[in-house]
C-alpha positions, 0 to 999 in steps of 0.5 A: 624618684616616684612620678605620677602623670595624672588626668589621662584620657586617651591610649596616646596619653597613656602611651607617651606617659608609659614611654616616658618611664612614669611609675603610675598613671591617673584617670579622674572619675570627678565629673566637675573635672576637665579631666573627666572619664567616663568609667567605661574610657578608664577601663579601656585605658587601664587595660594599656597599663602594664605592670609595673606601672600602677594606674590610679582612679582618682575621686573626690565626691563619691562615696568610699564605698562606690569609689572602692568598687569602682576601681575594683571593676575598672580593673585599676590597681589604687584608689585616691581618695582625694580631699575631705574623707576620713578615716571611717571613709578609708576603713570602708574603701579597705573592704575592696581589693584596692590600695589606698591613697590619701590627697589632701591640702595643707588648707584642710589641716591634714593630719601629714602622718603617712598610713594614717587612715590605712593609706599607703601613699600620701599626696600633698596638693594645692588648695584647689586640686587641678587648678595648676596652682602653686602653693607654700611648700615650705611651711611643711614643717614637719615635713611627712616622711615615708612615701609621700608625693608632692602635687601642685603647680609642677611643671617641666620647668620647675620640678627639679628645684622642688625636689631639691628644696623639699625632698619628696618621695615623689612627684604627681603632675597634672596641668602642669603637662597640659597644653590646655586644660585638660589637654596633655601635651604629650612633649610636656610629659617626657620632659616633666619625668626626665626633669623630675628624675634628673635629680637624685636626692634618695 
């Protein structure tokens, strides 16, 4: 089971993460987020990434074009293009250095083929991305296949039953690990990987 920890903003977040096993780590460059940092903090915090690990700019405003050389000089590993870019957007991001990654919501009447905008991941989320909302993961039908994450409302408590019930690839948690918002509360996150992992469905 992939696990994504998303929404760090300090070495501590980024260390309790990696020591928790996660398989990559995200950094919001959306400034209207409470998750917010600064271009030059998502530096610094995407040089604590060792490999494996992958670290991940995530966007939802900017340009594919400034997003893509952003994470280049950041130094991040993937580029999440999250919301209503197409696959214009995605051609123009393919330019830079970076992989790609699609975030969409069922509410935008996503095409749920994965790679199809050049996109090696697919991350299937709430309709208001951040919120910690949960939302009708049944109604995927079908369900995409290949390497897709599930987002949305997961917490410690129930990520195991939405991984037994829909079968993701993999998970990606952001409030659901926060002691407030846009805090992360650094026991939520090792619970929410261990919980995630505890299940073995592939």
């Amino acid at each position: 089971m992939f696990v994504k920890v998303c929404g760090l903003r300090s070495a501590d977040d980024v260390r309790v993460a990696l020591e928790a096993g996660a398989d990559a780590v995200g950094f919001v460059l959306h400034p209207a987020s409470p998750r917010y940092v600064e271009p030059e903090a998502a530096r610094e915090l995407v040089a604590l990434v060792p490999e494996p690990t992958l670290s991940v700019v995530v966007v939802a405003e900017h340009t594919a074009a400034d997003a893509a050389r952003l994470t280049r000089e950041i130094g991040a590993d993937v580029l999440q293009l999250h919301g209503r870019y197409t696959a214009q957007d995605f051609a123009v991001a393919a330019a830079e250095p970076v992989r790609l990654w699609r975030a969409t919501s069922l509410a935008d009447g996503p095409d749920l083929h994965v790679g199809t905008y050049g996109e090696e991941v697919l991350l299937l989320d709430s309709p208001r991305a951040g919120s910690g909302e949960t939302w009708d993961v049944e109604s995927l039908d079908p369900r995409p296949d290949g390497h897709w994450l599930l987002a949305g409302g997961l917490t410690p408590d129930n990520v195991a039953d939405a991984v037994r019930r829909i079968d993701p690839w993999g998970v990606d948690v952001s409030s659901g690990v926060e002691s407030t918002r846009g805090v992360k509360d650094h026991a939520r996150i090792a619970a929410f990987v261990a919980a995630a992992r505890s299940v073995h469905t592939r």
